[in-house]
C-alpha positions in Angstrom: 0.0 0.0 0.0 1.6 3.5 -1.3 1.7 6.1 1.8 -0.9 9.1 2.1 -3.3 7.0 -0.1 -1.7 7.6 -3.9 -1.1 5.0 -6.1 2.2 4.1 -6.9 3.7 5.7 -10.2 3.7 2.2 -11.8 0.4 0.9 -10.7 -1.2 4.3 -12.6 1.3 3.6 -15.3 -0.6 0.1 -15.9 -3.6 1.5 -15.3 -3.1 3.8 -18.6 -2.7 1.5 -20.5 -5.0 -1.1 -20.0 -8.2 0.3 -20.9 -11.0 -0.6 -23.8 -9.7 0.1 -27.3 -12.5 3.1 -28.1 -11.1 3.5 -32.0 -14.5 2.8 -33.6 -15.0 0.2 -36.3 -16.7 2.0 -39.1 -17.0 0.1 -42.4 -17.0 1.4 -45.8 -19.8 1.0 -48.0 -18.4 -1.4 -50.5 -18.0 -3.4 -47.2 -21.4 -3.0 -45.9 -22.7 -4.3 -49.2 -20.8 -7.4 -49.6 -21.8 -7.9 -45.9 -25.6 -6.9 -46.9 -26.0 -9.4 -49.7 -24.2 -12.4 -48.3 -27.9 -13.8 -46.6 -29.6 -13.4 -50.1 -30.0 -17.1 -51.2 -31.8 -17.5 -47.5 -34.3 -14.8 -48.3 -35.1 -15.8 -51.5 -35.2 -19.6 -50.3 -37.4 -18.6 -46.9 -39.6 -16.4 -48.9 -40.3 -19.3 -51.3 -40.9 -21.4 -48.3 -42.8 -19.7 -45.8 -44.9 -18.2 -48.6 -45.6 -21.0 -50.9 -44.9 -24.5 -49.1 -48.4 -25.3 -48.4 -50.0 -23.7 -51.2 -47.8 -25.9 -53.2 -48.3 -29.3 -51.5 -51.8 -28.6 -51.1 -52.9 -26.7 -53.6 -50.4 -28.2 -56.6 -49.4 -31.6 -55.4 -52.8 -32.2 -53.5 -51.1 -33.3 -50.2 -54.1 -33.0 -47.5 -53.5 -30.5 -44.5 -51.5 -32.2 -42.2 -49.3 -34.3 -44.8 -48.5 -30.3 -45.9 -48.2 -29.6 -42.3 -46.1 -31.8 -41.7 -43.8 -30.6 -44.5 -43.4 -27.6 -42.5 -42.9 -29.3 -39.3 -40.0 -31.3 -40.6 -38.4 -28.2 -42.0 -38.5 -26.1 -38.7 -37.6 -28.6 -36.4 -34.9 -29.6 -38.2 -33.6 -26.5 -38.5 -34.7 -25.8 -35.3 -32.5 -28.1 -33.9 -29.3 -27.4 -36.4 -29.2 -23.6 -34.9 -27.6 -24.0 -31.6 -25.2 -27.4 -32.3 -24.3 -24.9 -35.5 -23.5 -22.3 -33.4 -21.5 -23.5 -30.8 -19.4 -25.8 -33.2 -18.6 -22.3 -35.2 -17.7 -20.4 -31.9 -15.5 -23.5 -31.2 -13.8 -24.1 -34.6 -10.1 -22.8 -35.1 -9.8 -19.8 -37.1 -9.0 -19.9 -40.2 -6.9 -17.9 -43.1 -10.4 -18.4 -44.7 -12.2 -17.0 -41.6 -14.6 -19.4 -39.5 -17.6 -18.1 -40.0 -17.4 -17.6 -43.8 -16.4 -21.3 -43.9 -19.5 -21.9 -42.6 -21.6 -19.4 -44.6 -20.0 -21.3 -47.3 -20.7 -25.1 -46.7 -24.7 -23.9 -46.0 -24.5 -22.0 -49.5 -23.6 -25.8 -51.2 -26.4 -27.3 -49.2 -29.1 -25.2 -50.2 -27.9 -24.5 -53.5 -28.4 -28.5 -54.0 -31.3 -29.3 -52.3 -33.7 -26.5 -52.5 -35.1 -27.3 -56.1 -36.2 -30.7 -55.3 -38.6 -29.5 -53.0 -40.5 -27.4 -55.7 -40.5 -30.3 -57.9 -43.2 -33.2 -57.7 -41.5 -37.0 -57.1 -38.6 -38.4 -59.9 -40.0 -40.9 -62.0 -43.5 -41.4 -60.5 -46.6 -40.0 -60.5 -48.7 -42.6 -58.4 -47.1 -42.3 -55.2 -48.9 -42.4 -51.7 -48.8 -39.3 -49.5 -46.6 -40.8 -47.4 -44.0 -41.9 -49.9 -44.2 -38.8 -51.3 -43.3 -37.4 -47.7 -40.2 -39.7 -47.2 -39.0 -38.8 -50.3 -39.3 -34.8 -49.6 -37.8 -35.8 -46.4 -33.9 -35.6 -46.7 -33.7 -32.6 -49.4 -35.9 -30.5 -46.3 -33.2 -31.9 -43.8 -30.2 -30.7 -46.2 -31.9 -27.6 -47.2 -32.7 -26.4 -43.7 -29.0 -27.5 -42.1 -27.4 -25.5 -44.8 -29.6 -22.4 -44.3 -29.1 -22.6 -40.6 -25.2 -23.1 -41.4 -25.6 -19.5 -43.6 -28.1 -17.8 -41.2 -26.0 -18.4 -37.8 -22.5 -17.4 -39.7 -23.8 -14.1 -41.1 -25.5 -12.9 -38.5 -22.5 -13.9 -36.1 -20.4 -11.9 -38.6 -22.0 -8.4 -37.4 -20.6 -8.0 -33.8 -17.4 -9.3 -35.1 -17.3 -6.5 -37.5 -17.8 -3.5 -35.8 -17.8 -2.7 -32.0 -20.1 0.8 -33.2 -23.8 0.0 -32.0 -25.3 2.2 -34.7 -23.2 0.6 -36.9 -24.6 -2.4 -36.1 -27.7 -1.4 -36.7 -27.0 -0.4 -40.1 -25.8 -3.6 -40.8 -28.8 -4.7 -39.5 -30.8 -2.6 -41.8 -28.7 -3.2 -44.5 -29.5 -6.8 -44.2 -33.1 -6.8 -43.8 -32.8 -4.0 -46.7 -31.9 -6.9 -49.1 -34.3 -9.4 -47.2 -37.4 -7.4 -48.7 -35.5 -7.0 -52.0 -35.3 -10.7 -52.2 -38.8 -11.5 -51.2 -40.1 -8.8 -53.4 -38.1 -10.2 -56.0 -39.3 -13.9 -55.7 -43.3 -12.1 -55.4 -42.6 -10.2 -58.9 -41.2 -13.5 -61.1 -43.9 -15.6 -59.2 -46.9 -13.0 -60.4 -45.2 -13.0 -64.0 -45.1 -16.8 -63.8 -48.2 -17.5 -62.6 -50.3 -14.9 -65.0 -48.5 -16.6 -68.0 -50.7 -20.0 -67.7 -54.1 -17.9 -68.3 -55.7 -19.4 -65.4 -57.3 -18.1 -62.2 -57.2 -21.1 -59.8 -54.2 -22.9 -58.5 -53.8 -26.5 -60.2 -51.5 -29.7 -60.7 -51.1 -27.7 -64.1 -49.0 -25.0 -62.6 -46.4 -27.6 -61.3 -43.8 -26.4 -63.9 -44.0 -22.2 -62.7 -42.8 -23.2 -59.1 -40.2 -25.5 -60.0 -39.0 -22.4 -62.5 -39.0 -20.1 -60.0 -37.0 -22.2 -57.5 -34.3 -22.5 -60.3 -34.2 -18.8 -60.6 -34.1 -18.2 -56.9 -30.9 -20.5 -56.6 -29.2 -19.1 -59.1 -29.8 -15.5 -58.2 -28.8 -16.6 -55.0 -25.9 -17.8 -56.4 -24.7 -14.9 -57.4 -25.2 -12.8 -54.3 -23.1 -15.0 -52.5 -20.0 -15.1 -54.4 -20.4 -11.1 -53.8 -20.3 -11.5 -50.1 -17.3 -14.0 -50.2 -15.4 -11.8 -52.6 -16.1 -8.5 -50.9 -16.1 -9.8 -47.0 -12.7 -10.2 -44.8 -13.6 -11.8 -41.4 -11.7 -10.7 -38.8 -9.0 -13.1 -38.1 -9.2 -12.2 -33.8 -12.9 -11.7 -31.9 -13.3 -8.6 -30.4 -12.8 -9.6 -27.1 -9.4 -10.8 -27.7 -8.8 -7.0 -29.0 -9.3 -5.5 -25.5 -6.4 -4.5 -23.8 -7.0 -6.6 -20.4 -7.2 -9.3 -22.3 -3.9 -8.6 -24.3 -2.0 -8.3 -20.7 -3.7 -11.0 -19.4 -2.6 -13.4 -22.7 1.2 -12.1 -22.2 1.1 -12.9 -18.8 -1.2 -15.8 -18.3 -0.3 -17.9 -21.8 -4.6 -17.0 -22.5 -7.1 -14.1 -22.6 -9.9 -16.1 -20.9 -10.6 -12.7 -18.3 -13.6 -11.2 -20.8 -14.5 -14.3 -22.7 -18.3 -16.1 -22.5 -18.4 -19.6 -22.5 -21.7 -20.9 -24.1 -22.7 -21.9 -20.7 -22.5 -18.3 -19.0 -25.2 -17.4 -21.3 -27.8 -20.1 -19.9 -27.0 -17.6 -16.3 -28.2 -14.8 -17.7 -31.5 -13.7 -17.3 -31.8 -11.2 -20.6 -30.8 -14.4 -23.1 -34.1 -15.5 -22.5 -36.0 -12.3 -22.4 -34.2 -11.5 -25.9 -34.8 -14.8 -27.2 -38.8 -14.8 -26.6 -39.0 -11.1 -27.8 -36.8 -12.6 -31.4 -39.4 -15.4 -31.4 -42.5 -13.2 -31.1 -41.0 -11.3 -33.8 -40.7 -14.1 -35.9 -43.9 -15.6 -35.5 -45.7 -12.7 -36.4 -44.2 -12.1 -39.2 -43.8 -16.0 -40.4 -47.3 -17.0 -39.6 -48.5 -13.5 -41.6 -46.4 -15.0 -44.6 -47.6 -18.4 -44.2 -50.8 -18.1 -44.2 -51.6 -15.0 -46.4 -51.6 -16.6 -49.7 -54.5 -18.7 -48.1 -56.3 -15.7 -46.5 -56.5 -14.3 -49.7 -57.7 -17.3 -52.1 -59.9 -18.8 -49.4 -60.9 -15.8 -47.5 -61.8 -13.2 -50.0 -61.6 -15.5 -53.0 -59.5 -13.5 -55.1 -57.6 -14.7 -58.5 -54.1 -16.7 -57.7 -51.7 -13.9 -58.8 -52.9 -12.1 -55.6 -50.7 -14.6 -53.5 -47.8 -12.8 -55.2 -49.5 -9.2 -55.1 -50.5 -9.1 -51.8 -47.1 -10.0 -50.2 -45.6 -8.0 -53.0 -47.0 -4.9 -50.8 -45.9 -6.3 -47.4 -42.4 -6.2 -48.4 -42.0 -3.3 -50.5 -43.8 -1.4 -47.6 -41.1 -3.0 -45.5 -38.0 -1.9 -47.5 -39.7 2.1 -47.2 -39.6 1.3 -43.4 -36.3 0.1 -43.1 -35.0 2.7 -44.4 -36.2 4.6 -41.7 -35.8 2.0 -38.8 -32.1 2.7 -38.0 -32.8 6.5 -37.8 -36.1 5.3 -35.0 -33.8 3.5 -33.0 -31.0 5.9 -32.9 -33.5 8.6 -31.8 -36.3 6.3 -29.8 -34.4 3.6 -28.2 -34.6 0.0 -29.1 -37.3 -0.6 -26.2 -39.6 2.4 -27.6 -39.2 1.4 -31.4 -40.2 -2.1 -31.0 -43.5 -0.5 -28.9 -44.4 1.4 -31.5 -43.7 -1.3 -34.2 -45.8 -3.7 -32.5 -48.6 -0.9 -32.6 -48.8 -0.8 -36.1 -48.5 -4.4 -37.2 -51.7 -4.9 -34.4 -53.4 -2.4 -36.8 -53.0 -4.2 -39.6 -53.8 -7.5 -38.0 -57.4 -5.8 -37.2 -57.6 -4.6 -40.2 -58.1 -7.7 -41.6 -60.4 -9.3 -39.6 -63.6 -7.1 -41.0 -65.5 -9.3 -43.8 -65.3 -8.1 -46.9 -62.4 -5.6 -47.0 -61.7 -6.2 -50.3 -58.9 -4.4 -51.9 -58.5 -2.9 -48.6 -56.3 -5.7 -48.0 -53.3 -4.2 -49.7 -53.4 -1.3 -47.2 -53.8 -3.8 -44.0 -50.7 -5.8 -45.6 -48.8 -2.2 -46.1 -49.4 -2.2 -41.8 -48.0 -5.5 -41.7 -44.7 -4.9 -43.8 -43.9 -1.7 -41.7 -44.2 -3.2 -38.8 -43.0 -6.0 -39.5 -39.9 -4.9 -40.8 -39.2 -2.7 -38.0 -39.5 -5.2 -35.8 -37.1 -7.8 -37.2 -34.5 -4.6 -37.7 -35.0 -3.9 -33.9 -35.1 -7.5 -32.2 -31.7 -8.1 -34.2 -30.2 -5.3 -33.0 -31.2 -5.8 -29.8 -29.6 -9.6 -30.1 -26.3 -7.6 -31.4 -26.8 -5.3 -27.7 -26.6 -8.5 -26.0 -23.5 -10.0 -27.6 -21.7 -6.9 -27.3 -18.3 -7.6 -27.8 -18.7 -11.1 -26.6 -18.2 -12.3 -30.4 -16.2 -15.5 -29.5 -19.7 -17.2 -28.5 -21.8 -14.8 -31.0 -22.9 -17.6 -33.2 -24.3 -19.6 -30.0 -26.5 -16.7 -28.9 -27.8 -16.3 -32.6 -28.5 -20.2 -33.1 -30.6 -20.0 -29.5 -32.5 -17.0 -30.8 -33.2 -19.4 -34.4 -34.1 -22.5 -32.1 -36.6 -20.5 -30.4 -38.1 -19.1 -33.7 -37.8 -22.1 -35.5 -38.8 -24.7 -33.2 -42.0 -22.3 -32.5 -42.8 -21.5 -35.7 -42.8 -25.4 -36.5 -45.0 -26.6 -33.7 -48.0 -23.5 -34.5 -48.3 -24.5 -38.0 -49.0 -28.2 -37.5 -51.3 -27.3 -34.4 -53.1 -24.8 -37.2 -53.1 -27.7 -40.0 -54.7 -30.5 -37.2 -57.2 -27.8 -36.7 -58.4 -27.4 -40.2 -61.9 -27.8 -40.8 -61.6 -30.1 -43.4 -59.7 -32.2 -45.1 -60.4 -30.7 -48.5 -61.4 -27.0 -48.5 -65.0 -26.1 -47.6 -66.8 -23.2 -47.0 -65.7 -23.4 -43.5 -62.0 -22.1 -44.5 -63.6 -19.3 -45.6 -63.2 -17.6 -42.0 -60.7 -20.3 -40.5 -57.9 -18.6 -42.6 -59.1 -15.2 -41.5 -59.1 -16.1 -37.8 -55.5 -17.6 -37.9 -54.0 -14.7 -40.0 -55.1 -12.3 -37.3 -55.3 -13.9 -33.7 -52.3 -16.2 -34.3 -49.8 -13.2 -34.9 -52.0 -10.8 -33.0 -51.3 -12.9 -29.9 -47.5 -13.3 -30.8 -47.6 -9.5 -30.4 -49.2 -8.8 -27.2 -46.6 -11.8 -25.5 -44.0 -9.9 -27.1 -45.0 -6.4 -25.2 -45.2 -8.2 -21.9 -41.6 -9.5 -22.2 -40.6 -5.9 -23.9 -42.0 -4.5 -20.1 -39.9 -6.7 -18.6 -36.7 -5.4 -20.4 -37.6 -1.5 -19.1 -35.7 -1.8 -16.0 -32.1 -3.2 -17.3 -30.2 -2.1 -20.0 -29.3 -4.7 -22.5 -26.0 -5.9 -23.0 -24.5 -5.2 -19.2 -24.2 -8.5 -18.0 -25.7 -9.0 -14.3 -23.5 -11.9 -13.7 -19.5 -12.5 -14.5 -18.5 -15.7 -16.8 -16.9 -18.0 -15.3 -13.5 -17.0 -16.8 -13.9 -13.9 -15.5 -14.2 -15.2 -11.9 -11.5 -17.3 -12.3 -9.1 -14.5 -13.0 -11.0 -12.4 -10.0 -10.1 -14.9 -7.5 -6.5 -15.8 -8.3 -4.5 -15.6 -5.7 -1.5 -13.3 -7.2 -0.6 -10.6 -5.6 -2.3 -7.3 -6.0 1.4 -6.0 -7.8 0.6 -8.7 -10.2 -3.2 -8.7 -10.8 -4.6 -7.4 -13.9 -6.8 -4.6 -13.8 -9.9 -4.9 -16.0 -10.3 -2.7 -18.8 -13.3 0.0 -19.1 -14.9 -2.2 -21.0 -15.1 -5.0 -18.9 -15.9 -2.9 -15.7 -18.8 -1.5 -18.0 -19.7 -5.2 -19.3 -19.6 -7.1 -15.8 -20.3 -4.3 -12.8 -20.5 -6.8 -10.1 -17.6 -7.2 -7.9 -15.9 -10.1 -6.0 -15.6 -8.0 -3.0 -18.9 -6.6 -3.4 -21.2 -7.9 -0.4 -25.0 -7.9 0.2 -26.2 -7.9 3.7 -22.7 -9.2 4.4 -23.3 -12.2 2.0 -20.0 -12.7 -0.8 -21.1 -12.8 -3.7 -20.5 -15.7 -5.9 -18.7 -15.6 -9.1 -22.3 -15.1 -10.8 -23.3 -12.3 -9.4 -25.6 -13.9 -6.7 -26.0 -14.2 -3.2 -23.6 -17.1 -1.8 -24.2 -17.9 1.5 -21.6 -20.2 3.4 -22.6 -23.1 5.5 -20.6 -21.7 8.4 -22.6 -18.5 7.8 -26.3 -20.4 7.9 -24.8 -22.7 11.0 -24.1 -19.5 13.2 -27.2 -18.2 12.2 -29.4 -21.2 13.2 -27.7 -21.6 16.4 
């Protein structure tokens, strides 16, 4: 201890220099649009899939409501269940000249590129199949498509904390990438309309079996092209952002490893907002997947209009989407991330009401314009507030993403078979008439008002300071070197994990997660 209470020259000499690096990392705009286009082949693949997988079976190939449900359910779960085991073997692979995470943005491009046609195409080499063969056969090319666009999903969005460390920045990236996710979608809408009013027909048929499987061949190879962009035009960085910090520098010189700021996958399971984020990305999710599901059938059963309206009408969602997105950086810059995602809920509720009057008509273009803008803004803003939570916690980035994707997936899955078993018929009826309306507005109408309550829950805490230490962290925290050798934490750190070692509550240590530890020799002297 230095006399009269001042720190010794050289402790205030390391002090200096250990602190967070606070050079921001802005990117130029070549570089944001190599990043912005690498998840392309996805959104043209999910827009095909969410928008036209059961109007396909069902409608084109005849499959009966749950055999097309069931379509769906073997694509989510499986997917559902590739997110997380994705994620954590990317955190864990070794680095790469290459980069890890466009190796595997890479290996899910091949996957999907291969597979993804064969499910808009009817069975090789017979046409007298049973339902169930037909199923087994659809089967594996679901399993492959859906591993490889997990593989793609996880490793792109894992890409944006290790990018930049610049929060607005990362919600540019953000909007950059949903930016190209209505682009694609309105893209696969516009070739589908010109496709579809080419046959001179007004009712969907076997007959228009040739149209889908031409527009999954253009969606793959558009894809294609999209993706060599991003792998061309995007350098990974070779070192996560936490190994960038300064503490963790000193601490690697000294210690052989820079384990002080790191996040095991496990840390996140002891944090409470990982699973208030997660339910608020899968709210988001199912409102606007179960909109996208069901809409084509909304408007052919529901309001009986011509078939090119299940390319019109989400033709309007997403171009009012790409106007909003445009604006949804600027609303969370100004708002907050809490306050924009209100709002954004408000108006995709509107447009869920909207739609449940009989009758509307071509009003449905304006309820769908509602849905697109709010929809939009709410996928900008729950992904940024996933990128809040990271932080600069990259090394276990794609982990926290695939939990986020389990959630929405797995969810997603497990609503539209429950819908399907609840079908009124087997074949459609007059009964569908108002089934399809009720699901298209209570299903994601509901999703909504669960994701407010969680969003009241997030008020109090600030997302992305973590209420408990890794376990790393504690580790270095309760060496037992002496103070002239410790390492102190950097800002960043301090600002990342506030709670203390030495920190005490009603005289209780606290443990190296932030909560209250009480000893057995404590609760003995208290008893007695």
């Amino acid at each position: 201890m230095a006399e009269d209470g001042k720190t010794p020259a050289s402790l205030r000499e390391r002090r200096k220099t250990i602190t967070a690096p606070d050079a921001p990392f802005l990117l130029s705009f070549p570089r944001r649009f190599a990043y912005g286009v690498g998840h392309v082949l996805n959104d043209l693949c999910a827009s095909m899939w969410f928008s036209y997988l059961l109007v396909f079976y069902h409608k084109v190939l005849s499959f009966n409501n749950v055999n097309a449900g069931y379509m769906m359910l073997i694509g989510q779960v499986s997917d559902a269940m590739c997110t997380p085991l994705i994620g954590y073997e990317s955190d864990k692979s070794l680095g790469c000249r290459y980069g890890k995470r466009k190796t595997w943005h890479l290996l899910g491009t091949i996957c999907v590129m291969s597979s993804f046609v064969f499910i808009f195409s009817p069975v090789i080499a017979t046409e007298h199949a049973s339902q169930w063969a037909e199923l087994l056969y659809f089967a594996p090319f679901i399993v492959i498509f859906q591993f490889g666009w997990a593989s793609t999903q996880i490793s792109h969005l894992s890409l944006i904390p290790e990018l930049t460390n610049v929060a607005a920045e990362r919600v540019a990236l953000n909007a950059i990438r949903y930016t190209f996710t209505v682009f694609a979608n309105i893209f696969v809408y516009g070739i589908c309309w010109v496709l579809l009013n080419s046959t001179g027909t007004d009712k969907l048929s076997h007959n228009d079996v040739p149209q889908f499987r031409y527009l999954a061949i253009i969606v793959v190879g558009t894809g294609a092209i999209f993706s060599l962009i991003f792998h061309c035009g995007t350098k990974e960085p070779t070192e996560s952002r936490t190994s960038q910090m300064q503490c963790c520098i000193v601490n690697k010189k000294k210690y052989g490893s820079s384990e002080q700021c790191k996040m095991l996958w496990k840390d996140w399971l002891f944090e409470s907002q990982f699973y208030q984020v997660a339910m608020i990305y899968m709210c988001s999710r199912l409102m606007v997947n179960i909109s996208q599901v069901y809409i084509p059938m909304y408007v052919t059963e529901t309001l009986m209009m011509s078939k090119t309206t299940i390319a019109l009408v989400p033709l309007v969602i997403y171009v009012s989407g790409f106007l909003t997105s445009f604006f949804a950086g600027i609303l969370n810059k100004c708002l907050g991330r809490k306050l924009t995602y209100f709002l954004a809920v408000l108006v995709f509720l509107g447009g869920c009401a909207w739609l449940y009057f009989p009758g509307i008509g071509l009003q449905v273009y304006g309820a769908a314009a509602l849905l697109g803008a709010g929809g939009s803004t709410l996928l900008v803003t729950s992904l940024a507030l996933t990128s809040d939570l990271i932080s600069h916690n990259t090394e276990s980035g794609a982990f926290v993403y695939g939990a986020m994707s389990f959630t929405d997936k797995l969810s997603n899955g497990i609503t539209v078979i429950i819908i399907q078993y609840c079908h009124p018929c087997v074949n459609c009826c007059p009964a569908c008439k108002w089934f399809y309306r009720d699901i298209q507005v209570f299903v994601p109408g509901g999703a909504a008002i669960v994701g407010i309550i969680i969003l009241l829950t997030l008020l109090p805490v600030t997302v992305g300071v973590r209420k408990n230490p890794p376990r790393s962290y504690s580790v270095i925290a309760n060496s037992d070197m002496e103070s002239e050798g410790e390492i102190e934490p950097c800002d960043e750190c301090k600002k990342l994990f506030p709670v203390s070692r030495s920190t005490s509550y009603n005289n209780s240590p606290i443990n190296g997660y932030g909560s209250v530890q009480s000893t057995r020799e404590d609760s003995d002297s208290s008893s007695s």
